[in-house]
C-alpha positions in Angstrom: 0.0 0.0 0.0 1.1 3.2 -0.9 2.6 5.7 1.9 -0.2 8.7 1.0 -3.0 5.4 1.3 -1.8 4.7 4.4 -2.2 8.1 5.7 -5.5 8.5 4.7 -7.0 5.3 6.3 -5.3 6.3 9.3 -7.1 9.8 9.0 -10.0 7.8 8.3 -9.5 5.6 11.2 -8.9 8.6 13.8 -12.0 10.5 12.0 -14.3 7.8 13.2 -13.1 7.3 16.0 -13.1 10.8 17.8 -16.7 11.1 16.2 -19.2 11.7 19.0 -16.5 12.7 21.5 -16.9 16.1 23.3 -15.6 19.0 21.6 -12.2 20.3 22.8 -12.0 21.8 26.3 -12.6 25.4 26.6 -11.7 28.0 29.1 -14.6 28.8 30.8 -14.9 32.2 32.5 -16.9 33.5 35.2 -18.2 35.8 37.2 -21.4 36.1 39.8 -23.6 39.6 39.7 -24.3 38.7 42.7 -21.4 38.9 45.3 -22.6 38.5 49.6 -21.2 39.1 52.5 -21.1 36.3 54.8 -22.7 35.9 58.2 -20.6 37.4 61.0 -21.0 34.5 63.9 -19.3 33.2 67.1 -19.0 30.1 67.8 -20.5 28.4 70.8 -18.0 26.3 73.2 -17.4 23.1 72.1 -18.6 21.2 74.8 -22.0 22.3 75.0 -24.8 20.0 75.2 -25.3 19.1 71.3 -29.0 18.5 71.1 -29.8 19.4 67.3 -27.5 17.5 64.1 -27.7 19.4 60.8 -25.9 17.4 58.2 -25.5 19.6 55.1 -24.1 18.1 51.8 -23.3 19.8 49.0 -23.5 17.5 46.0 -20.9 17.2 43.9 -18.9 19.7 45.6 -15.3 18.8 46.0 -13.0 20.8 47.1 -12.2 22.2 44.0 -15.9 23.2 43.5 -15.0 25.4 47.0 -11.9 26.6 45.8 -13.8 28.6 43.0 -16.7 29.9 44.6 -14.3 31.2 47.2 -12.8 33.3 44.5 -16.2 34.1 42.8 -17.3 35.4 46.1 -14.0 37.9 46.3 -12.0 35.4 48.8 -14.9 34.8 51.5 -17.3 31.6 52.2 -19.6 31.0 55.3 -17.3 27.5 54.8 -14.6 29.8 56.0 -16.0 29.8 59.5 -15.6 26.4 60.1 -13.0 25.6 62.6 -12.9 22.0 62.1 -11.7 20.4 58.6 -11.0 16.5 57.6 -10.8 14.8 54.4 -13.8 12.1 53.3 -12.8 9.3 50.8 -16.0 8.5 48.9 -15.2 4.8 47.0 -18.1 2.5 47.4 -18.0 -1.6 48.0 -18.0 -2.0 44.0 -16.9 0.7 42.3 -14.0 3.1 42.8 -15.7 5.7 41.5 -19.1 6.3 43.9 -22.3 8.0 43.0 -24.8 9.5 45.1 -27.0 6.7 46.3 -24.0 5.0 47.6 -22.1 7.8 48.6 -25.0 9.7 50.4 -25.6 5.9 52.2 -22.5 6.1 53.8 -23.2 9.7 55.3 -26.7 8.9 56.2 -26.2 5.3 57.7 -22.6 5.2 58.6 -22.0 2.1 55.9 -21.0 1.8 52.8 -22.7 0.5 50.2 -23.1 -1.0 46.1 -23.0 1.2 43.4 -26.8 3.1 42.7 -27.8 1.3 46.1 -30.0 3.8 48.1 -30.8 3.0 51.8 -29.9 -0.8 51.8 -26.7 -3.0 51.8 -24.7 -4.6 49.1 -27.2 -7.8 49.9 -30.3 -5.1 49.2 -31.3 -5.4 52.6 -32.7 -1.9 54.6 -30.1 0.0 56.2 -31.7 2.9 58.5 -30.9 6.3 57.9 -29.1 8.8 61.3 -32.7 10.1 60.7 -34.4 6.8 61.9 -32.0 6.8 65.3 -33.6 10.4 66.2 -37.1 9.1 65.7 -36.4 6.4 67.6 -35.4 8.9 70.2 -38.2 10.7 70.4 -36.1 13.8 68.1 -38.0 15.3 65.4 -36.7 14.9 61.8 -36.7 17.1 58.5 -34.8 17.3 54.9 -34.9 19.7 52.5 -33.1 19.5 49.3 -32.9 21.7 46.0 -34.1 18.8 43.4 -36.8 16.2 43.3 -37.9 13.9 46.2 -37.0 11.0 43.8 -33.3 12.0 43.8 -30.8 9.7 45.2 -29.3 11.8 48.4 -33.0 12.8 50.3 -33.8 9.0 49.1 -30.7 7.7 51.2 -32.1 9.4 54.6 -35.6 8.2 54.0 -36.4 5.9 51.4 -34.8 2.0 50.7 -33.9 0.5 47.5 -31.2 -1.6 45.9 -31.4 0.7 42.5 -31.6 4.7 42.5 -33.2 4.9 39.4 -36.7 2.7 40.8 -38.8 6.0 41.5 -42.0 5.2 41.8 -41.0 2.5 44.9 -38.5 5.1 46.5 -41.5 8.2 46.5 -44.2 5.4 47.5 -41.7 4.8 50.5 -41.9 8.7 51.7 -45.5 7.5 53.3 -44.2 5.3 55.8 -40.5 7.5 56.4 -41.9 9.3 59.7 -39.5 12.4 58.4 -41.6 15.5 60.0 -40.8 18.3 57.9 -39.7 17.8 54.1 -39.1 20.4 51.5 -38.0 20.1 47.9 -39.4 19.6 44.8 -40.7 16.5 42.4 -44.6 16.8 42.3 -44.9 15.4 39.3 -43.0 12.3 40.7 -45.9 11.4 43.1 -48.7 11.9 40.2 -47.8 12.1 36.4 -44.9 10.4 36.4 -45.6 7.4 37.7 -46.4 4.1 35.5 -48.3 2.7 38.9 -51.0 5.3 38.5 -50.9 5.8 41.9 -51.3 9.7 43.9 -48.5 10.0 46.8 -50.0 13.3 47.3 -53.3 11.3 48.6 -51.3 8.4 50.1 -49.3 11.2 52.2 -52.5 12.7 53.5 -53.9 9.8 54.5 -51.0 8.9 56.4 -51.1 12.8 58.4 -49.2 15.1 56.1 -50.2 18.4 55.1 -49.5 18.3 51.9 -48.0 22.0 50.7 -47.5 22.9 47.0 -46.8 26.8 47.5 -44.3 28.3 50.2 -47.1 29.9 51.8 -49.2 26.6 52.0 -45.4 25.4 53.3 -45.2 28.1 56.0 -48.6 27.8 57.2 -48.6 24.2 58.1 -48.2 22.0 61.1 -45.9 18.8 61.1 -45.7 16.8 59.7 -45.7 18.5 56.0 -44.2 17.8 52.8 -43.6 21.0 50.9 -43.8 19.9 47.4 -43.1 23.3 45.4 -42.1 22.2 41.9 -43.3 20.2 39.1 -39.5 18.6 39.1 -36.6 20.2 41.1 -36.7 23.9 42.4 -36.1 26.4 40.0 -32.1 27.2 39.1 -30.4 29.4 41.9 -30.9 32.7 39.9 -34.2 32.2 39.4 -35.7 30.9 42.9 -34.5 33.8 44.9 -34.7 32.7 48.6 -36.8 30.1 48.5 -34.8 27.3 49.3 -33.1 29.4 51.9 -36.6 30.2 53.3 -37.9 26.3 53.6 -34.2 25.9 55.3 -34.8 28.2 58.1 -38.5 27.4 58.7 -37.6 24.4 58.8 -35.2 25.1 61.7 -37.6 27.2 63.3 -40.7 24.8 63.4 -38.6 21.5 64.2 -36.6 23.5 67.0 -40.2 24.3 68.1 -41.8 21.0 68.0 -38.7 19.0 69.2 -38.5 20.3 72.6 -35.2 19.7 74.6 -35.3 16.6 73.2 -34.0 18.5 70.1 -34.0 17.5 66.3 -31.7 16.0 63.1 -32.3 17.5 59.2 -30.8 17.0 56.7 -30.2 19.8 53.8 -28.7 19.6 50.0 -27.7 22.0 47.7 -28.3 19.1 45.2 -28.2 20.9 41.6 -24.8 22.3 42.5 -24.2 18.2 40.9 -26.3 18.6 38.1 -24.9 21.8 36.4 -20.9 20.3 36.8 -22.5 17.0 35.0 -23.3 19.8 32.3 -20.1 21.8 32.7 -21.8 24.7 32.9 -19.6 26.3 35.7 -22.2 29.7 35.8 -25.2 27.8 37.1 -23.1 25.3 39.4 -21.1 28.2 40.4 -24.6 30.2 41.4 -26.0 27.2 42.8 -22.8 26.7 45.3 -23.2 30.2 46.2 -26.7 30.0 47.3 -25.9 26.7 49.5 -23.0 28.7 51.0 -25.8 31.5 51.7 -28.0 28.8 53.5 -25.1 27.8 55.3 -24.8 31.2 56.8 -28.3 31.1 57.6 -27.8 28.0 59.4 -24.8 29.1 61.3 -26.4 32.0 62.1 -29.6 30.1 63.8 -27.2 27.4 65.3 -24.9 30.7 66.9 -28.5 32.0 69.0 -29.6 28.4 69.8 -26.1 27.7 71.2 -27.0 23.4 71.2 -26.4 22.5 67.3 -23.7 20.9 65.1 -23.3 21.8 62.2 -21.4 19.4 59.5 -21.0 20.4 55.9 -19.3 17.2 53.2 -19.9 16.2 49.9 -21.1 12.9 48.8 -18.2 13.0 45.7 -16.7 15.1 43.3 -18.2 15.8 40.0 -16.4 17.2 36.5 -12.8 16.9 36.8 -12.9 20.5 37.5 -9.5 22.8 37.3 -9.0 26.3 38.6 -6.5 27.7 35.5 -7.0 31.7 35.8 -9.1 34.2 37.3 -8.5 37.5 39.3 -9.6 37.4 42.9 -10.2 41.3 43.5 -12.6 41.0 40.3 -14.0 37.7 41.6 -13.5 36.0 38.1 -11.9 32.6 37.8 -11.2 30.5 35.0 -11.9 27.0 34.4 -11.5 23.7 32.9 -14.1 20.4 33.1 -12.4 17.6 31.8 -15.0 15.0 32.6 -18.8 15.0 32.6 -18.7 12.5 35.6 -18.3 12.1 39.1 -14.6 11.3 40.0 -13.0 9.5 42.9 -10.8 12.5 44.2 -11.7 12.8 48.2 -13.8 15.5 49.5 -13.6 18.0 52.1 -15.6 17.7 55.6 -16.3 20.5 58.1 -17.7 20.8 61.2 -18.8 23.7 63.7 -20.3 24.0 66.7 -20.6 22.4 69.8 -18.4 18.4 69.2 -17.0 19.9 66.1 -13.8 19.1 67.5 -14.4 15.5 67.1 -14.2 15.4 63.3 -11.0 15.7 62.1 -8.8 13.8 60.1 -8.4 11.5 57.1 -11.9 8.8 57.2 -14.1 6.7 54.9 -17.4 8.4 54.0 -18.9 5.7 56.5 -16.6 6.6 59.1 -18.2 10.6 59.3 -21.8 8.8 59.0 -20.8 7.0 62.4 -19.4 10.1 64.2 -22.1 12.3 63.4 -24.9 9.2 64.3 -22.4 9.5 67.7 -23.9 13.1 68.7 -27.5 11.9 68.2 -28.4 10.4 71.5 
């Protein structure tokens, strides 16, 4: 064969197989209109009574997620209070490389678990969530979460299944969860959606919920409530305004209520920060971390007055390969590459504040942190 046929089958060759592949990377700039100051708290002592657990998970959001929106935010985070810092390694029994059902397992059960697995062990029996503990103890319970009640990470603190992706059983299972307060999104999960034909919404209210499909139906009720407010998840960040921040702080403010001295455990994810890294779109996962960093003020301020709350803050994994390559902190612009539309195995960053926050420090397994923090519920 001649040399110039030779070169054309391998440009051939190399022309089908890069077809389909992502284009070549991009710098991606960016910039937030919306810069905040954060909260201005102290600390209570760190051997105060811990009565109340808040377990706040960014999803997706590894430590270089942080790194950026420190520098979109001109060099300042609510994470920045946090006194206590250790390093979670996310890998699940099967796969090096977790994903949220499993990795969220591990933080809300203290075990690790299969691949897609969401409240149950490798062997697809239940495993009960920190959340079940609490009710056990007579502590009221509540999540609230930017996406869809049929995502994997409020599914891992109230639902069981051996597959993430088996919707209709994981909603059907919010009837019998005994979580008081809930807040998200997803309504068209528990009607339309389903292939069952079934209405959650009905099942839910026959089992004692108020069922709330507006903030103010949300902020009127009694527990228990479910606060259903969107068709699928909440609206992006820039477009939602506070309204996740609101069901956040209610939430705080009507379980603090209800709970007593016997105090209370929620749960809270900034879940979509996930979603727009899957997309590379580091704008809307970039506003999205901002506006969990803004609920974490909220939270620290509420937990500073009540003076009887930890507060921890993780990630269930890392998503997009992300690298900070340029940017100007005084303009609050960085500069970044995705080199993956996936979750990745790097380890993530866990903090902790308030009183035992200086318990959790240190290099641990994602189950390991699940223990320690079931540790303070008692």
């Amino acid at each position: 064969m001649k040399k110039t046929s030779l070169y054309f089958a391998a440009a051939l060759l190399l022309l089908v197989s890069c077809k389909g592949k992502k284009e070549e990377n991009v710098l991606q700039y960016y910039a937030t209109p919306n810069p905040y100051e954060i909260a201005n708290v102290t600390m209570p002592p760190v051997d105060n009574e811990v009565r109340n657990v808040i377990i706040m998970i960014g999803d997706g959001m590894g430590l270089e997620q942080v790194s950026c929106a420190w520098v979109v935010n001109h060099g300042k985070l609510n994470l920045d209070h946090f006194p206590y810092v250790g390093i979670s390694r996310t890998w699940c029994t099967d796969k090096l490389i977790t994903d949220s059902g499993a990795g969220g397992t591990a933080i809300s059960s203290g075990k690790k678990t299969a691949y897609s697995h969401v409240g149950t062990a490798p062997d697809n029996s239940d495993i009960p969530s920190v959340l079940v503990k609490a009710q056990q103890l007579g502590k009221k319970t509540g999540v609230a979460v930017t996406c869809h009640f049929a995502d994997a990470t409020p599914c891992d603190f109230c639902c069981h299944n051996e597959y993430r992706y088996n919707q209709d059983d994981l909603i059907a299972d919010y009837v019998e969860c005994g979580v008081d307060y809930l807040a998200g999104g997803g309504l068209d999960w528990f009607t339309v959606n389903r292939k069952d034909g079934r209405d959650i919404t009905k099942e839910m209210a026959s089992a004692g919920y108020t069922v709330a499909l507006t903030e103010e139906e949300l902020m009127a009720a009694e527990l228990p409530v479910i606060g259903i407010l969107a068709p699928d998840n909440l609206p992006v960040a820039m477009e939602r305004g506070d309204l996740y921040r609101h069901t956040v702080t209610h939430g705080l403010d009507i379980l603090s209520r209800e709970s007593g001295d016997k105090g209370f455990v929620m749960m809270l994810e900034g879940s979509c920060i996930d979603d727009w890294l899957h997309g590379n779109d580091i704008g809307k996962a970039m506003e999205e971390l901002l506006d969990f960093d803004r609920t974490i003020g909220d939270v620290l301020e509420w937990a500073a007055a009540d003076g009887h709350t930890l507060v921890v803050v993780t990630a269930d994994h890392a998503t997009g390969c992300l690298t900070l390559q340029d940017g100007d902190l005084e303009k609050g612009e960085i500069g970044v590459f995705f080199a993956s539309e996936s979750h990745n195995g790097i380890a993530v960053p866990f903090y902790a504040w308030g009183p035992g926050s200086d318990a959790f420090n240190g290099i641990r397994e994602n189950e390991d942190w699940g223990q320690l923090i079931a540790s303070f519920v008692k």
